[in-house]
C-alpha positions as CSV (number, residue, x, y, z in Angstrom):
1,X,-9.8,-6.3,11.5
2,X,-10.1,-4.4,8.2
3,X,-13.3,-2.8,7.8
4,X,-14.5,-0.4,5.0
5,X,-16.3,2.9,5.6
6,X,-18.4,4.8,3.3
7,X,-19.4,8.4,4.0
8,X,-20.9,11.1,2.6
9,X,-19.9,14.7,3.5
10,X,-20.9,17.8,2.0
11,X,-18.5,19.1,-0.6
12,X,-16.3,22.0,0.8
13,X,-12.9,22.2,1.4
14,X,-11.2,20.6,4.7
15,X,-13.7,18.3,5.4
16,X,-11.7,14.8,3.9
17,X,-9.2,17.0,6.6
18,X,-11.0,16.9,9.2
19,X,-12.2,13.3,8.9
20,X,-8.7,12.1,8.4
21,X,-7.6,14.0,11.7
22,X,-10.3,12.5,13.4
23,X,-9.8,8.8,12.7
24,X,-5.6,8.9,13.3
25,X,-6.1,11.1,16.3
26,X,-8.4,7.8,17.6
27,X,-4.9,5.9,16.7
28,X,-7.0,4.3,13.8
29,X,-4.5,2.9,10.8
30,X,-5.8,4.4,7.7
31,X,-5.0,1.7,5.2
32,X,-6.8,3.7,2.0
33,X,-8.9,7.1,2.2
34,X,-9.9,8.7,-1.4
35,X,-12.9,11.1,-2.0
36,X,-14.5,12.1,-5.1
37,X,-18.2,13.3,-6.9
38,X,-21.8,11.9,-6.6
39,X,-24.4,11.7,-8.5
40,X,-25.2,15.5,-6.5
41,X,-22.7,18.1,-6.9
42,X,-23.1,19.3,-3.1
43,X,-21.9,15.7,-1.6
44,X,-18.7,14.3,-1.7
45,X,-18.3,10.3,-1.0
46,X,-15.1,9.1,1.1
47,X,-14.5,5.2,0.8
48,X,-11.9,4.5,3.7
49,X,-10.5,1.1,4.6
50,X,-9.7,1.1,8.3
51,X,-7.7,-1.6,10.4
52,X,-9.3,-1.8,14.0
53,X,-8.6,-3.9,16.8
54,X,-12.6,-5.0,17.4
55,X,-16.3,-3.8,17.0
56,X,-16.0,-1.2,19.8
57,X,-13.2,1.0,18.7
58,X,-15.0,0.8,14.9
59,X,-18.0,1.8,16.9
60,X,-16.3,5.1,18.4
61,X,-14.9,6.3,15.3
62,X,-17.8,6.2,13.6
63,X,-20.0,7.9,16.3
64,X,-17.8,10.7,16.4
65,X,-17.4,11.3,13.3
66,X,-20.9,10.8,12.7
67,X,-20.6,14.4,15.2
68,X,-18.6,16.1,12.9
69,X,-21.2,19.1,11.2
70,X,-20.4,18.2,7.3
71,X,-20.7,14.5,7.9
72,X,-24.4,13.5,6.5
73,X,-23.8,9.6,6.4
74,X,-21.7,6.5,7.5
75,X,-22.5,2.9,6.6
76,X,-19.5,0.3,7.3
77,X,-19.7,-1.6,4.1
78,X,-18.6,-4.5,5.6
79,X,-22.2,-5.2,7.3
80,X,-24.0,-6.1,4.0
81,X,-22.4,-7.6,0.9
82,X,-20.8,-4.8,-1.2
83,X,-18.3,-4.8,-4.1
84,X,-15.1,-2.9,-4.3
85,X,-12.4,-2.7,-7.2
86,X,-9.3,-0.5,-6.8
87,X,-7.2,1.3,-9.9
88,X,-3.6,0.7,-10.1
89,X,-0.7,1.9,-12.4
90,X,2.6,0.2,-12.4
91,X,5.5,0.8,-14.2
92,X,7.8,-1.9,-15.2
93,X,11.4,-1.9,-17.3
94,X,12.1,-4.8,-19.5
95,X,15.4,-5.1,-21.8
96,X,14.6,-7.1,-24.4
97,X,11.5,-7.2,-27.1
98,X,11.2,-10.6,-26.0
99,X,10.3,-8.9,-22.1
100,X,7.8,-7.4,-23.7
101,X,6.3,-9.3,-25.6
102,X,6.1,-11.3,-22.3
103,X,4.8,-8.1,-20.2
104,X,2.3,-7.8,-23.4
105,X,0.8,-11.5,-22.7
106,X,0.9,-10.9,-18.8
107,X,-1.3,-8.0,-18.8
108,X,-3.8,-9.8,-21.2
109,X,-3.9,-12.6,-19.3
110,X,-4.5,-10.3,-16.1
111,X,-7.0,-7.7,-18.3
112,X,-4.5,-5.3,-17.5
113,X,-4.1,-2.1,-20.1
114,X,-0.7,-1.3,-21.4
115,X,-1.0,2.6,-21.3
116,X,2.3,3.6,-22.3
117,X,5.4,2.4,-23.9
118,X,8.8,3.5,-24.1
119,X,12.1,2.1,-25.0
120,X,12.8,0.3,-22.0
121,X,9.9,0.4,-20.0
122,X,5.9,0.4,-19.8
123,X,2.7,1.1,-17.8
124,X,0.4,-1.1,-16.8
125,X,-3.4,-0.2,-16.3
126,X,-5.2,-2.3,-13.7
127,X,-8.4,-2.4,-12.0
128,X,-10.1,-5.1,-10.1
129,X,-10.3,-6.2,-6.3
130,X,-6.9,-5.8,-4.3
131,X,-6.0,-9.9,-4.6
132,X,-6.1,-10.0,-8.6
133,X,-3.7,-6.7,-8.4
134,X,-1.6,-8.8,-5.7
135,X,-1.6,-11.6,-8.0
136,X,0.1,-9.8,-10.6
137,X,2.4,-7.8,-9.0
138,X,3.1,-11.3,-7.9
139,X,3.8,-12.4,-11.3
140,X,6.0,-9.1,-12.0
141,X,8.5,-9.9,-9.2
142,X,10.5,-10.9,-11.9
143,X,10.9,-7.6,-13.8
144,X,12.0,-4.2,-11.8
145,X,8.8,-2.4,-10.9
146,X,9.8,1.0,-11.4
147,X,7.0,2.6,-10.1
148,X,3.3,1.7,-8.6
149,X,0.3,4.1,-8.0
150,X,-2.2,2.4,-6.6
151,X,-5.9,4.3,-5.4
152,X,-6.6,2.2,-2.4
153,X,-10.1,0.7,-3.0
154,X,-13.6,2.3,-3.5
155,X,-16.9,0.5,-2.7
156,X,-20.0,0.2,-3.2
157,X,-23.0,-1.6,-1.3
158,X,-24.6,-4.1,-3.5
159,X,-28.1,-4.2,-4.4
160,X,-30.9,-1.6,-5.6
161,X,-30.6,0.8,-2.2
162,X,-27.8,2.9,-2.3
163,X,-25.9,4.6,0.5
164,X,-27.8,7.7,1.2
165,X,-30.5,4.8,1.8
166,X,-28.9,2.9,4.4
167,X,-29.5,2.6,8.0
168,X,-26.4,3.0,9.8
């Protein structure tokens, strides 16, 4: 089962490292890990998306990481409603004016961006949950993806309490 972790660590190097090392050496999949800033300069949030065989092993993993000395919190998301959105780029080569004029009425129809253009090829701007990015990479089987960066998702728990206000 896929299940999404939020934690927040203090910010110092090696610590998205050492939680990482902690969750493969469990034999954990890692299916998306990215870190960045909060609202306080000394914490660093890691969303990670995680795909566990049941409850228990989740229930390790978290335990011992909650062990590890810069780890201050972990909520699994998944618990309480929450909201997540991921950012992808993906570049695609057409031939003809007519692709992309066609490329040009795809991403409006997906509220994608069109970031960059070139002669024979362009990049595609995309955030949203991971289906609507699945539903148009989908739709671009038809054109040779060149390229595809894609963030892995980041969450947030929905409501007025935010994470550092969570049980766990």
């Amino acid at each position: 089962m896929r299940q999404h972790l939020a934690l927040l660590v203090d910010n110092k190097p090696g610590v998205l490292t050492h939680v990482a090392g902690l969750i493969s050496r469990r034999g954990i999949n890692i299916e998306a890990i990215n870190a960045g800033y909060t609202e306080d300069a000394d914490i660093t949030r890691i969303n990670i998306i995680v795909e566990v065989k049941d409850h228990w092993e989740l229930d390790q993993a978290v335990n011992q990481l909650a062990k590890l000395i810069n780890v201050i919190k972990i909520v699994i998301l998944d618990d309480k409603p929450f909201v997540s959105y991921d950012l992808a780029l993906i570049k695609i080569r057409y031939i003809t004016a007519k692709d992309r004029i066609e490329l040009s009425n795809l991403a409006e129809l997906f509220h994608a961006k069109i970031v960059d253009v070139d002669k024979q090829s362009l990049i595609f701007r995309l955030a949203g949950r991971e289906d609507h990015i699945d539903a148009m990479l989908n739709m671009l089987q038809y054109y040779e993806i060149l390229e595809i960066a894609h963030t892995g998702s980041i969450s947030l728990s929905r409501g007025k309490d935010a994470v550092k206000h969570m049980e766990t």
